[in-house]
C-alpha positions, 0 to 999 in steps of 0.5 A: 089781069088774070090771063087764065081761069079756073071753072070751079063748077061743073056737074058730070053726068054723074050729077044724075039728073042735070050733068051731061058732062063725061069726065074724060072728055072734060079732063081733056077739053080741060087741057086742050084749053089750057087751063090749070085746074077743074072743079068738080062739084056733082049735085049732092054726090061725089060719085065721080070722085075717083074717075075725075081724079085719076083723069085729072092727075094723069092729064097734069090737071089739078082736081078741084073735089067739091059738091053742089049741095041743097042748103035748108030754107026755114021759110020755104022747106020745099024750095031749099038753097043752093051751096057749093063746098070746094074741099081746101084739104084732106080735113075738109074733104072727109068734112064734106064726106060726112056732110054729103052722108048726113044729107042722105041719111037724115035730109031727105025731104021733098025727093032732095037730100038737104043740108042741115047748118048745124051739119055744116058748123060741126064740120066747117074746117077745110072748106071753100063755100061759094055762095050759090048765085041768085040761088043761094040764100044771100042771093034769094034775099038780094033777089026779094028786094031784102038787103039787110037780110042778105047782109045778116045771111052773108056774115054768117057765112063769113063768120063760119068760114072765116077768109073762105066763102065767096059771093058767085057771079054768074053771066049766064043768060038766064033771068036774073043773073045780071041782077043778082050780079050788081046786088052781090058786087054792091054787097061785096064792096060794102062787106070786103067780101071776095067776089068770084065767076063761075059758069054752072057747066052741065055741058061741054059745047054749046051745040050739046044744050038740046041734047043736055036739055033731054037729058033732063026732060028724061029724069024730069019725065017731061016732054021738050015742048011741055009748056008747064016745065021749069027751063032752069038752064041756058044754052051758056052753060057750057065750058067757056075758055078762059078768054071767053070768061076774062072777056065775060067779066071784064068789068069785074077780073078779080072775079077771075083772078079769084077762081085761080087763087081758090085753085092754089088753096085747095089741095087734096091728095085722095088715098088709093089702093088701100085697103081699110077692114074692119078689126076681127075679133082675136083671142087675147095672146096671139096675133091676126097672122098666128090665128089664121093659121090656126083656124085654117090648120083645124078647118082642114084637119075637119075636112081631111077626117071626111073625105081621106081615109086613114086606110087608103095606101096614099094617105100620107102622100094625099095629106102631104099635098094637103098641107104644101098646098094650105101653107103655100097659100097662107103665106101668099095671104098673110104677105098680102095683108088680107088674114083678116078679110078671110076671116070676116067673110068666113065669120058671116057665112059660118053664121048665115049657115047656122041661122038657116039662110042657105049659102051658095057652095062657091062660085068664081075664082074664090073656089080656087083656095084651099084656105076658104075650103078648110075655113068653109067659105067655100065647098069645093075641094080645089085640089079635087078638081084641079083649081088653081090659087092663082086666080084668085089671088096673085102677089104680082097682081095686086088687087083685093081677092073677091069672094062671090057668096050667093046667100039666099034672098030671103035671108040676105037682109039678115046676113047683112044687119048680122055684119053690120052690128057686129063689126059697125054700121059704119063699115058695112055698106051696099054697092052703088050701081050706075044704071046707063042709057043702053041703045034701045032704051035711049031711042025710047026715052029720046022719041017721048021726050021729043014727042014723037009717036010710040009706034015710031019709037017702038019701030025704031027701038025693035030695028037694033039688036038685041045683044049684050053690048049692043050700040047704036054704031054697032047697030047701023053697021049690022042691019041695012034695013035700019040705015035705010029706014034712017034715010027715009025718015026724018023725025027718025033720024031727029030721034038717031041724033039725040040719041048719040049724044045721051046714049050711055049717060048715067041715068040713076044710081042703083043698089047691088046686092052684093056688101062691102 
C-alpha cells in the first residue's frame, strides 16, 4: 500500500469565489505534513500559478498546474459539468492556457466561462483529465440511474485522453459521494479505467469551514441561515494528511496510489524572468540595436536645436555632456536587451500625440532617461533637473524598466485598439487586479452575511481607522475604545473572529488601466 498521498485538487482564495486557501500557508502544511507534491487546480484560472510555484519550488514541494473547468452540458446549458485538467508537460500547460482563454473569450454563459469539447480535442495532448466526481458528466449520468450513458461519456474521454483520464473518488460527507463512489468503482472495473481520491479542499483546517462558508456567502450575497442557499460544501473539505486519506480509502488504496503516480508523470518547469516583446518594425538593412541608436541620436539633435543656443559660450561643453550622458544609457539599454521595448512605448505615445489623446509629461523614475526624452516618451530634461538614470534602469537589478504614461481617459481605449492592431491582439493585454477584503470592508460584509444589524455593522466598521494599510491587529492596538466595545459585546466580537479569518482574502478580479 501507498504510504503517502498527493492532494491533486485544491482551490486557493484565488478561486474568487470558493477557495479560502492562502498559497503559502498550503505550501507549508504541505511539507509539514510530508507530502511530495500539491495540485493546484483554481475554478476557471491560474491566477495563482506564479505565487503557488515559486512557493512550492522554494519549499522542496512538487507543483501539480492544473485547473477545475466547467465542461458544456447539451442537455442542461445552465448546469454545466465539471473537469479537472492537470498539465503533464509544457505541451499541456500552454494547451490549458489556451483552454482557460478560449472559456473567457468565447464561453461565457449563465455568469460561467464554459468549456467547449472541441476546445479540448484540439488541445488534448499533456493533459491529465480527472473525471469531476458526482459532477462530472460520467458522474451526473451514474448518478440519474444511466449507466450506458456513462460508459459511452466515459470512452470518450479515454479515447481522448488515451492512459490520462481518471474516474474521481470522493468521501467527503456530502449527499451522494458514497453513490457515486460505488457506481465509478463498478464502471472502472468493468472498463480497466483507473480510479483516484481526491478531497476537493477549499480550506486548510476543519475549524476554517464557517469561515469558508462566509467566504461564500459574500460572493454569493446570501446570508449563512438563508434557507434558499445551495450548501454545496462540507466541513471535510479540508487538507486531510495522508493517513487520514490512506484510512479514508482503505478499501480502495489504489485510488491512493494513483494520486502518487500522476504526481511523477506531471512535470512543468514554468519559465520566469523573461521577457517576450513583440518584434518592432525596422528598416530593411540595419539591426534593432543600429536603429535605436539612431532614433535617439535624431531625437536629441531635435531636442538640443530648442533648448541649447549655438551662442551660448558653453555650447559645446553642454552638448558634450549631452551626448556622454545619451551613449552611457543606450549601451546600458542595448545590454539589457530592451531597445525594443523603448521603441514600442515611444511608437504608441508618438501616435496618441498625433491623433489628439493628450499625453502625461512623464512621471516616475522613467523621467529619469535621456534616451525616453530624446525619443519623446517623456518631457522632462533629466539633466535639467538633476535625475538620475539609475532609477530607472540598473544592470546590477535586473527588472524590466516601467514607464508610467498617463493617456487622457477619454482617449486611452483608442491608444489601446492602436497597439493591439499593430502589434497583435495577442500581445496586448490589460492587467489583472486583485481586489482584498480590507479591514472595514471585511467587518461589513461578515456582519450581513452573519445577519447581524447594520448599526452594529456600521458601529463596529467606524471604530477602525481610516488609514492606508489599516488592519484589524493594528486596530485593536490603536484604539482602546474598540477593545472595550469588543469585550462587552458578544454578536461584535462573533463578527471580529470571522473577520480574522477572511480579512485580506481575494474577493474578485478587477481590470487595471494600465497595458502590458
Amino acid at each position: 500500500m501507498s504510504q503517502t498521498f498527493v492532494h491533486l485538487r485544491v482551490h486557493s482564495e484565488y478561486s474568487m469565489v470558493d477557495g479560502l486557501v492562502r498559497v503559502k500557508p498550503l505550501i507549508n502544511r504541505v511539507a509539514e505534513l510530508g507530502m511530495p507534491a500539491v495540485g493546484l487546480t483554481e475554478q476557471s484560472n491560474m491566477c495563482s500559478l506564479v505565487r503557488f510555484y515559486k512557493a512550492a519550488m522554494g519549499a522542496g514541494v512538487k507543483p501539480i498546474i492544473g485547473a477545475d473547468l466547467w465542461l458544456e452540458n447539451p442537455d442542461e446549458p445552465e448546469n454545466p459539468f465539471r473537469l479537472t485538467l492537470l498539465a503533464r508537460d509544457n505541451d499541456g500547460y500552454l494547451n490549458l492556457t489556451e483552454i482557460i482563454s478560449l472559456g473567457y473569450t468565447e464561453g461565457q454563459r449563465f455568469g460561467k466561462p464554459i468549456i467547449q469539447r472541441k476546445w479540448l480535442e484540439a488541445r488534448a495532448n499533456g493533459l491529465i483529465a480527472l473525471s469531476g466526481s458526482r459532477m462530472g458528466d460520467v458522474g451526473k449520468a451514474l448518478m440519474t440511474g444511466k449507466p450506458e450513458l456513462a460508459r459511452e461519456r466515459a470512452r470518450y474521454w479515454m479515447d481522448l485522453y488515451p492512459d490520462s483520464y481518471y474516474l474521481e473518488l470522493q468521501r467527503t460527507g456530502r449527499p451522494g459521494d458514497e453513490d457515486c463512489l460505488h457506481l465509478s468503482v463498478e464502471l472502472a472495473g468493468a472498463l480497466g479505467l483507473p480510479v483516484v481520491a481526491t478531497n476537493d479542499v477549499h480550506f486548510l483546517e476543519a475549524e476554517d469551514f464557517e469561515a469558508h462558508e462566509a467566504r461564500v456567502c459574500i460572493g454569493e450575497s446570501r446570508t449563512l441561515d438563508d434557507p434558499r442557499r445551495d450548501r454545496r460544501f462540507s466541513d471535510q473539505q479540508y487538507l486531510r494528511s495522508a493517513d487520514e486519506m490512506i484510512e479514508l480509502f482503505s478499501d480502495i488504496p489504489e485510488a491512493i496510489e494513483n494520486t502518487v503516480e500522476i504526481a511523477r508523470r506531471c512535470s512543468v518547469k514554468v519559465r520566469m524572468g523573461e521577457y517576450f516583446l513583440p518584434n518592432y518594425p525596422i528598416p530593411d538593412g540595419m539591426t534593432m540595436d543600429d536603429y535605436f541608436r539612431k532614433v535617439s541620436e535624431e531625437g536629441l539633435e531635435e531636442r538640443l536645436a530648442k533648448t541649447l543656443s549655438k551662442d551660448d559660450p558653453e555650447y559645446d561643453a553642454k552638448r558634450e555632456a549631452y551626448y556622454k550622458r545619451l551613449y552611457f544609457e543606450l549601451d546600458i539599454i542595448i545590454q539589457m536587451g530592451f531597445p525594443g521595448y523603448f521603441l514600442i512605448v515611444m511608437d504608441f505615445i508618438k501616435w496618441a500625440k498625433n491623433n489628439g489623446v493628450p499625453v502625461g509629461p512623464g512621471r516616475g523614475s522613467g523621467a529619469g532617461s535621456l534616451v525616453a526624452y530624446a525619443q519623446l516618451i517623456t518631457d522632462l530634461d533629466p539633466l535639467e533637473y538633476d535625475l538620475l538614470f539609475e532609477r530607472f534602469l540598473n544592470p546590477e537589478r535586473v527588472s524590466m524598466p516601467d514607464f508610467d504614461v498617463d493617456f487622457c481617459m477619454e482617449g486611452r481605449d483608442r491608444v489601446i485598439e492602436y497597439t493591439a492592431q499593430k502589434y497583435g491582439r495577442e500581445a496586448v493585454s490589460q492587467i489583472i487586479t486583485f481586489g482584498t477584503m480590507a479591514a472595514k470592508a471585511v467587518v461589513r460584509d461578515v456582519a450581513r452575511v452573519q445577519g447581524k444589524s447594520y448599526g452594529l455593522a456600521d458601529k463596529l466598521s467606524k471604530m477602525i481607522p481610516f488609514e492606508p494599510g489599516m488592519t484589524l491587529e493594528k486596530a485593536l492596538e490603536q484604539e482602546p475604545q474598540l477593545v472595550e466595545f469588543l469585550e462587552n459585546d458578544e454578536e461584535a466580537q462573533e463578527i471580529w473572529e470571522m473577520a480574522r479569518k477572511l480579512e485580506g482574502v481575494c474577493r474578485n478580479a478587477g481590470k487595471h488601466a494600465g497595458v502590458w
